[in-house]
DODRENLO-36537 format. One record per residue (C-alpha): residue in one letter; x, y, z. Coordinates in steps of 0.1 Angstrom, whole numbers, plus 5000, padded with zeros to 4 digits. Each point is the difference from the previous one (the first is absolute). Layout:
BEGIN
- A | X | Y | Z;
...
This chain:
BEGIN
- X | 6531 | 2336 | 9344;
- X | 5029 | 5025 | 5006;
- X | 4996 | 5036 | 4981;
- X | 5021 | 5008 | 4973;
- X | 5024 | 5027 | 5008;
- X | 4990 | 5031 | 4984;
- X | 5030 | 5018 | 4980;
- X | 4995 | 5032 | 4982;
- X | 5035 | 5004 | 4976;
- X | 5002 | 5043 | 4993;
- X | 5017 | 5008 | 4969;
- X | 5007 | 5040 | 4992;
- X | 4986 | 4994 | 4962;
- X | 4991 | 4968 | 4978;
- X | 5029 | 4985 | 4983;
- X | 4991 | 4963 | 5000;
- X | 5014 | 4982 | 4970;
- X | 4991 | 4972 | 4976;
- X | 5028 | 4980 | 5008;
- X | 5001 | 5001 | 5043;
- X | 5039 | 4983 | 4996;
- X | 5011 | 5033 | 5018;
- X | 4970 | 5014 | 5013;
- X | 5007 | 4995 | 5035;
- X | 4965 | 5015 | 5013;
- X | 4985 | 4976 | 4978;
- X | 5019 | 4975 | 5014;
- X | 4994 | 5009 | 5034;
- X | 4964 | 4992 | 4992;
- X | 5010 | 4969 | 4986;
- X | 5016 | 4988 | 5032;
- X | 4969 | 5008 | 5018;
- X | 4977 | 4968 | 4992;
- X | 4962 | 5009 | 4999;
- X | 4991 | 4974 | 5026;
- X | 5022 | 5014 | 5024;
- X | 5000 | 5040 | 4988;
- X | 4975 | 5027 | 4989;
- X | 5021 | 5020 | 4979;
- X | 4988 | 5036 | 4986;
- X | 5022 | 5018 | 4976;
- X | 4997 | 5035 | 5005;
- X | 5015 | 5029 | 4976;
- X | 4999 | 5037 | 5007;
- X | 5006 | 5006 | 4964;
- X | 4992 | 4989 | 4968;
- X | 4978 | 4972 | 4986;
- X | 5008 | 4969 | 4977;
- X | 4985 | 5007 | 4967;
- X | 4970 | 4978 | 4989;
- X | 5013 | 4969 | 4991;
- X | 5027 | 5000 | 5031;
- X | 5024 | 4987 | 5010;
- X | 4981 | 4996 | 5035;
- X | 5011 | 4991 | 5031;
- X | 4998 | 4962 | 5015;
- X | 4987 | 5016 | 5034;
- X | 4966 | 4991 | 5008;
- X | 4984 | 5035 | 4996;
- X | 5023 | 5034 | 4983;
- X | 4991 | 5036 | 5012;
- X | 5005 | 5028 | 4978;
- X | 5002 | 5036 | 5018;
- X | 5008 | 5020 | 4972;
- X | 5015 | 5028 | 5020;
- X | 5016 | 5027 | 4979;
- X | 5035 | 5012 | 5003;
- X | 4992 | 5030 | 5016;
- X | 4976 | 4978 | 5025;
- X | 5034 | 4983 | 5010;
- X | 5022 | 5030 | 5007;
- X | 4997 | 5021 | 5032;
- X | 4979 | 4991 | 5028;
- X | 4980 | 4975 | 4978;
- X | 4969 | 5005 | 5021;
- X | 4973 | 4984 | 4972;
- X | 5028 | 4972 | 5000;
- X | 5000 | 4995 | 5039;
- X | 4966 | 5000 | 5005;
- X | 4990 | 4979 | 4974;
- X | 5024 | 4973 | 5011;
- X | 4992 | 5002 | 5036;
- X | 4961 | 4993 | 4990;
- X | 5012 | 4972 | 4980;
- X | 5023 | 4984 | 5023;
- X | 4975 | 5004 | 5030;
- X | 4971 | 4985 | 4981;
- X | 5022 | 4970 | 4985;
- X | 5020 | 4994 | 5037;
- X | 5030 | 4986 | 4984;
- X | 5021 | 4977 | 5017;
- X | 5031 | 5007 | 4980;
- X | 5014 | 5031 | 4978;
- X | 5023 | 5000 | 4978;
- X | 5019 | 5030 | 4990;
- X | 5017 | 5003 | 4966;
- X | 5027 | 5028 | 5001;
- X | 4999 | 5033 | 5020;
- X | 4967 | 5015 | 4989;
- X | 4975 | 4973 | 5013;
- X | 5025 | 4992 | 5032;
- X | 5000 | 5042 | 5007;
- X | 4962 | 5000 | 4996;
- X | 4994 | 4965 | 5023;
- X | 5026 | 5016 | 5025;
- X | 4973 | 5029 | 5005;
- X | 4967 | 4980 | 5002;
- X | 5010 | 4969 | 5020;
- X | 5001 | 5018 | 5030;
- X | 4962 | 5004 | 4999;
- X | 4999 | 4966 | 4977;
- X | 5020 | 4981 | 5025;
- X | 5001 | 4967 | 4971;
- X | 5022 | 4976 | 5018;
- X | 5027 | 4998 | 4974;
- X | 5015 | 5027 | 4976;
- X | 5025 | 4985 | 4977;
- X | 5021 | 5031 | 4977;
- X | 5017 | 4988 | 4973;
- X | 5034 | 5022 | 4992;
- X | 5014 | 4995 | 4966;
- X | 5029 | 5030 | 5001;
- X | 5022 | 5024 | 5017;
- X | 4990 | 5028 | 4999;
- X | 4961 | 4997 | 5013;
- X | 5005 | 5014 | 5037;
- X | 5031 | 5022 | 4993;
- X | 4976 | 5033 | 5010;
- X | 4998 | 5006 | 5035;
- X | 4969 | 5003 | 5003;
- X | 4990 | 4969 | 4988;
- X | 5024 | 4982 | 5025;
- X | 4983 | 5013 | 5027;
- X | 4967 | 4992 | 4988;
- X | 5017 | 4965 | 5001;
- X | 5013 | 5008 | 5035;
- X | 4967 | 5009 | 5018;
- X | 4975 | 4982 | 4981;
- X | 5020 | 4966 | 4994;
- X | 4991 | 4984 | 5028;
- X | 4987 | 4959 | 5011;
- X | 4984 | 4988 | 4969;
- X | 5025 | 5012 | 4978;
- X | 5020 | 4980 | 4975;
- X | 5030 | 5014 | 4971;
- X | 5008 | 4976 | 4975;
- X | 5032 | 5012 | 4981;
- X | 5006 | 4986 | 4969;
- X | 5029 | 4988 | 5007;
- X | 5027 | 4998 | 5028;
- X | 5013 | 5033 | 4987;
- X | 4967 | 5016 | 5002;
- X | 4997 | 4989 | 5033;
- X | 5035 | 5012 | 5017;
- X | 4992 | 5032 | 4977;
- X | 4966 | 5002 | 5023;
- X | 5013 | 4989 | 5033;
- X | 5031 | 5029 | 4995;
- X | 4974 | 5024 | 5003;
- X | 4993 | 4997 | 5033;
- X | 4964 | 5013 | 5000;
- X | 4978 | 4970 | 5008;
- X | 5012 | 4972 | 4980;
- X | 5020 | 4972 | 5020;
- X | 5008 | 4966 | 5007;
- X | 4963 | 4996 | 5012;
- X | 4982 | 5012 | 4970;
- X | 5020 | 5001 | 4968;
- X | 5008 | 4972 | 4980;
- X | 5013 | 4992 | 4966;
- X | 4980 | 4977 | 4972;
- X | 5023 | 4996 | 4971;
- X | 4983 | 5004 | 4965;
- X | 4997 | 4977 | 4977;
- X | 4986 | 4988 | 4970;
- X | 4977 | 4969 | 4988;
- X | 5030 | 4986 | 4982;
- X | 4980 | 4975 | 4985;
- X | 4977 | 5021 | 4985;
- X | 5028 | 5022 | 4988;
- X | 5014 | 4973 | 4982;
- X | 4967 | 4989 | 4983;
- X | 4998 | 5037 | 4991;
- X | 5032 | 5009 | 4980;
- X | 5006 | 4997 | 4962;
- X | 5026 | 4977 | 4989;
- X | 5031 | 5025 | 4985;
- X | 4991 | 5002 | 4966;
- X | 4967 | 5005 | 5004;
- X | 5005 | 5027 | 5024;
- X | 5025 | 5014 | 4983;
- X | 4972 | 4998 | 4968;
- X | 4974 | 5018 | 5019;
- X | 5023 | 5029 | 5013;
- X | 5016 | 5008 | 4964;
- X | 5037 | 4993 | 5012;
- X | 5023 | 4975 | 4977;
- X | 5002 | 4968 | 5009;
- X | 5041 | 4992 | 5003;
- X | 5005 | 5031 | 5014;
- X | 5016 | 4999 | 5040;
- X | 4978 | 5014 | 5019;
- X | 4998 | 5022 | 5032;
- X | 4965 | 5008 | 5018;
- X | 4990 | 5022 | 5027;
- X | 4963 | 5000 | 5011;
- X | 4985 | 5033 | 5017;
- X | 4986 | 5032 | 4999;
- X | 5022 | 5025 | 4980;
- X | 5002 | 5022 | 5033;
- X | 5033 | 5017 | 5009;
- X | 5001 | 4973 | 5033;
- X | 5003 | 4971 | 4978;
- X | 5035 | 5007 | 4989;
- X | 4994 | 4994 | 4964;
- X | 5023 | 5031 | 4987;
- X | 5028 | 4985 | 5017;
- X | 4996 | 4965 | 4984;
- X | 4997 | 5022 | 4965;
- X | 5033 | 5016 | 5009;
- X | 5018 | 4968 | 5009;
- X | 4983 | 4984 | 4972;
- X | 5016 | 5023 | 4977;
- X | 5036 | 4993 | 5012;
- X | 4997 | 4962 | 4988;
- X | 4984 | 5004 | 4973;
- X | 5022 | 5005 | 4970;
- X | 5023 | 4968 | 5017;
- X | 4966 | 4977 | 5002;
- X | 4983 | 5008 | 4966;
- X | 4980 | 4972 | 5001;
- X | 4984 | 5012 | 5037;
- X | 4969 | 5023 | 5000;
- X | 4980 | 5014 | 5030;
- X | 4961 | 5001 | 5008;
- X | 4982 | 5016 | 5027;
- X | 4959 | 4988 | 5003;
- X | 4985 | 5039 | 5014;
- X | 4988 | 5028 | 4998;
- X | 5002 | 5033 | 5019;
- X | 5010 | 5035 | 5004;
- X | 5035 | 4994 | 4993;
- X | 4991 | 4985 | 4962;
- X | 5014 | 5035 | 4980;
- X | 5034 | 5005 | 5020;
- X | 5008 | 4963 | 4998;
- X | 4991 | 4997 | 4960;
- X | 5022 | 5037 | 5002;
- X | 5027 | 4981 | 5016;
- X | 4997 | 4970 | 4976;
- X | 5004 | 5019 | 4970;
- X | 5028 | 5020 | 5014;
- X | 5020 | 4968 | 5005;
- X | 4992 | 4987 | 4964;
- X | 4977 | 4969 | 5014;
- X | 4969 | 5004 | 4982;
- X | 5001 | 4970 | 4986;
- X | 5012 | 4978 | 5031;
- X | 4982 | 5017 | 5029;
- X | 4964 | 4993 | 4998;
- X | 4972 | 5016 | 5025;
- X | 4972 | 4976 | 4994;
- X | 4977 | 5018 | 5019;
- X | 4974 | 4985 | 5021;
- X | 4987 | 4968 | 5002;
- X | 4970 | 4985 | 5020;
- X | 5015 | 4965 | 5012;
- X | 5040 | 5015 | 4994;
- X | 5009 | 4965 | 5012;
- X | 4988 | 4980 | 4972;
- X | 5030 | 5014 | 4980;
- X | 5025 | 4993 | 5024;
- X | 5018 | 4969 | 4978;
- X | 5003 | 5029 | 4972;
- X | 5034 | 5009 | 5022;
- X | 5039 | 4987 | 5009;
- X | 5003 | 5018 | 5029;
- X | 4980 | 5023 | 5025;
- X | 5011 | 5027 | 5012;
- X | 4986 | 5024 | 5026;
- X | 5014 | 5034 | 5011;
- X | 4976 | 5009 | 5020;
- X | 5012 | 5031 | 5023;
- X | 4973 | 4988 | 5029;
- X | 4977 | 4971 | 5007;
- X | 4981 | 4984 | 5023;
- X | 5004 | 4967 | 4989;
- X | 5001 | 5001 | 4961;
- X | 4970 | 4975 | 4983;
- X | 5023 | 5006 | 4967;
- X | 5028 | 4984 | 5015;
- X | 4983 | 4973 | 5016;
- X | 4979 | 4991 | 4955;
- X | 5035 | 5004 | 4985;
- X | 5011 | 4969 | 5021;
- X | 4966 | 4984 | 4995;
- X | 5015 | 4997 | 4961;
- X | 5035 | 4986 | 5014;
- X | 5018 | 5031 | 4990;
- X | 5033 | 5008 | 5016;
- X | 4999 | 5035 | 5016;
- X | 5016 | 5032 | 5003;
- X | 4981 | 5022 | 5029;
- X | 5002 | 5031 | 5023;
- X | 5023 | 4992 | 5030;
- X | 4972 | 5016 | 5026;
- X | 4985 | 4988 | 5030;
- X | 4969 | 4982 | 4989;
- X | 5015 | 4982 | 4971;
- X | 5037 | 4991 | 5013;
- X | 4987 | 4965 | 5013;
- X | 4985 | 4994 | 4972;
- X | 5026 | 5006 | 4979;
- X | 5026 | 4982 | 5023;
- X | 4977 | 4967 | 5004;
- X | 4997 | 4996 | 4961;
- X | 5035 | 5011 | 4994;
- X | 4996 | 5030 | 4975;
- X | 5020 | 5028 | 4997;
- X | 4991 | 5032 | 5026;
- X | 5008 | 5033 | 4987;
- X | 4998 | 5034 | 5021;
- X | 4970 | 5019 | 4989;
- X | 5012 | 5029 | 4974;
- X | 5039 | 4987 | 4996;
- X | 4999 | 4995 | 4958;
- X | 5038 | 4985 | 5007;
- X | 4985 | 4971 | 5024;
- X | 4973 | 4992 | 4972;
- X | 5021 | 5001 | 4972;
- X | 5026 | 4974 | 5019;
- X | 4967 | 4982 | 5006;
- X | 4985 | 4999 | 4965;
- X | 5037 | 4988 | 4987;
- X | 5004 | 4971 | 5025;
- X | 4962 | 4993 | 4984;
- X | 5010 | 5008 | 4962;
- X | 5028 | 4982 | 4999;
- X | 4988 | 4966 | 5009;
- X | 4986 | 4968 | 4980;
- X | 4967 | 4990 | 4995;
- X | 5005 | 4970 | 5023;
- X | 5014 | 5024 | 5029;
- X | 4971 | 5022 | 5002;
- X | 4978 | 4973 | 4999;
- X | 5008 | 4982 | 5032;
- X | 5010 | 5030 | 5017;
- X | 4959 | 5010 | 4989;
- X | 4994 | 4965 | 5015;
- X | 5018 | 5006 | 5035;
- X | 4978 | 5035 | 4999;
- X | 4968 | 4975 | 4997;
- X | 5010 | 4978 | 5029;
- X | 5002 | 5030 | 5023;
- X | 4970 | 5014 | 4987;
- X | 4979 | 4966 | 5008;
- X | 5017 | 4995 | 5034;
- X | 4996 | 5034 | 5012;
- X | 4969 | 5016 | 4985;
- X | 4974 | 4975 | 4992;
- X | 4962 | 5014 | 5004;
- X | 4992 | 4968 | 5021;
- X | 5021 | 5017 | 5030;
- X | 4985 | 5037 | 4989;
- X | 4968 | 4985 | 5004;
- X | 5004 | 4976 | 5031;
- X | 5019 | 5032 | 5021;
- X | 4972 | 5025 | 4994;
- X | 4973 | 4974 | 5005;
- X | 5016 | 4991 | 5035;
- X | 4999 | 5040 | 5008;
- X | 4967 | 5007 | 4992;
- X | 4990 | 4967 | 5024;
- X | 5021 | 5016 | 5028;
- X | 4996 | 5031 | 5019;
- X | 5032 | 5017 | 5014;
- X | 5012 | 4986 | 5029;
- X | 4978 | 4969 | 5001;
């Protein structure tokens, strides 16, 4: 009888959700069939509280390092993971985001597992010099980038520090879309649960109220079409840093009563039928998960014209707006506002097709599965 491959998937802290419709680590695991896989979910960070949600891996490990243990030279961290790694003799690792991939770039010299996969959500993870050159000297046969999407992975390769046509490719996210759908609320019933009249038009954003999420600009364009849509109101599912300068900004503009920070929600995506329209101004993404549940409710879209979500925007033929430029959004939230029902609808319909063509979790799965089978170069 053949071995299972042994994968360990590294995680900086534990964030596994409930709902795994866009937990992509989770569904990592999922595409990794016990018969085939041993798959041990590992967290520096954080634990799930008693009741869970766990893991579907076979076996979770909890280090419970500190946040000072992960700063600096991170020697308890190093040497902890090297005994673990040695005594388990992985097969595979799997590196989500820069922490885990920085700290596996240091030990697999001595670890020598046969395949180290990092995961890169973002932009801005190797823009230090140093930690291109780590990438440089210690990224060497054995090595796989995954960007998360084509973006990510130009974004990588421009570098020019040890990421290249051998060893970097890009996995596109997704979600489980059927899952999604089983999830959400119809309208009124979302609509019920979040407080917000039911014949109102709505606009939603979904994110962290962080200044990179562009929400003050859609407040400011917001604001301009407001007193010609009356009926139109906007909501933005978050919470964050940026909560007192945006309900500043709100009440400045005279909107207390149409723009509504909902604050946060565990399973956001449940309330995505609440909304008319979806709108996200981000300033910078990897490949926004937002973007991708707003289309999993066949909304029509209005999103930030950057890199990582321009295809994505293109293919389901919403409306791209540079990041920051209120006129662009407010030209884009008219062409929106001033439709019928009827038109928004199958334009919310075209959004679905592309959605199911392009990002199903079946792919997700099958692409990750096929790289975890195969060692570079084989």
């Amino acid at each position: 009888m053949m071995s299972r491959i042994k994968v360990l998937q590294l995680q900086p802290d534990y964030n596994v959700k409930e709902h795994n419709i866009a937990d992509l680590a989770e569904q990592i695991v999922i595409a990794l069939p016990p018969d085939r896989f041993d798959v041990v979910s590992a967290y520096l960070s954080g634990e799930p509280q008693e009741f869970g949600p766990f893991s579907k891996a076979e076996r979770s490990v909890f280090f419970r390092f500190s946040d000072k243990q992960l700063k600096g030279l991170r020697l308890k961290l190093l040497w902890h993971l090297f005994q673990f790694c040695r005594r388990e003799r992985f097969d595979v690792v799997i590196c989500n985001r820069f922490k885990p991939i920085s700290v596996m770039l240091l030990l697999n010299r001595w670890l020598k597992v046969p395949l180290c996969i990092g995961i890169i959500h973002g932009f801005a993870d190797f823009d230090r010099r140093y930690r291109r050159k780590q990438v440089s000297k210690r990224a060497k046969h054995g090595w796989c980038f995954v960007g998360v999407s084509k973006a990510v992975k130009q974004h990588l390769l421009d570098y020019r520090c040890g990421f290249d046509a051998t060893n970097t490719i890009a996995i596109t996210n997704a979600i489980d879309i059927e899952q999604a759908i089983a999830l959400q609320l119809p309208k009124a019933e979302a609509r019920r649960v979040l407080g917000l009249d039911p014949d109102i038009l709505l606009l939603g954003a979904l994110g962290r109220l962080v200044p990179v999420k562009g929400h003050r600009y859609l407040v400011e364009a917001f604001a301009q079409v407001a007193d010609q849509y009356p009926h139109a109101h906007l909501a933005i599912i978050g919470e964050g840093r940026e909560r007192v300068a945006l309900q500043k900004q709100i009440a400045e503009a005279g909107l207390r009563n149409r723009v509504h920070l909902l604050g946060f929600y565990p399973d956001a995506l449940q309330y995505v039928q609440a909304f008319d329209i979806w709108v996200m101004p981000s300033l910078s993404e990897g490949l926004g998960l937002a973007l991708l549940e707003g289309m999993s409710g066949r909304l029509p879209i209005i999103a930030s014209d950057i890199p990582a979500m321009r295809p994505l925007i293109d293919g389901a033929g919403g409306i791209p707006v540079p990041p920051a430029d209120v006129n662009a959004l407010v030209q884009a939230l008219r062409s929106y506002l001033r439709m019928s029902e009827s038109e928004r609808r199958a334009l919310g319909d075209k959004v679905f097709d592309y959605l199911s063509r392009e990002h199903s979790i079946e792919q997700y799965r099958r692409e990750y599965r096929e790289l975890v089978e195969n060692e570079p170069g084989d």
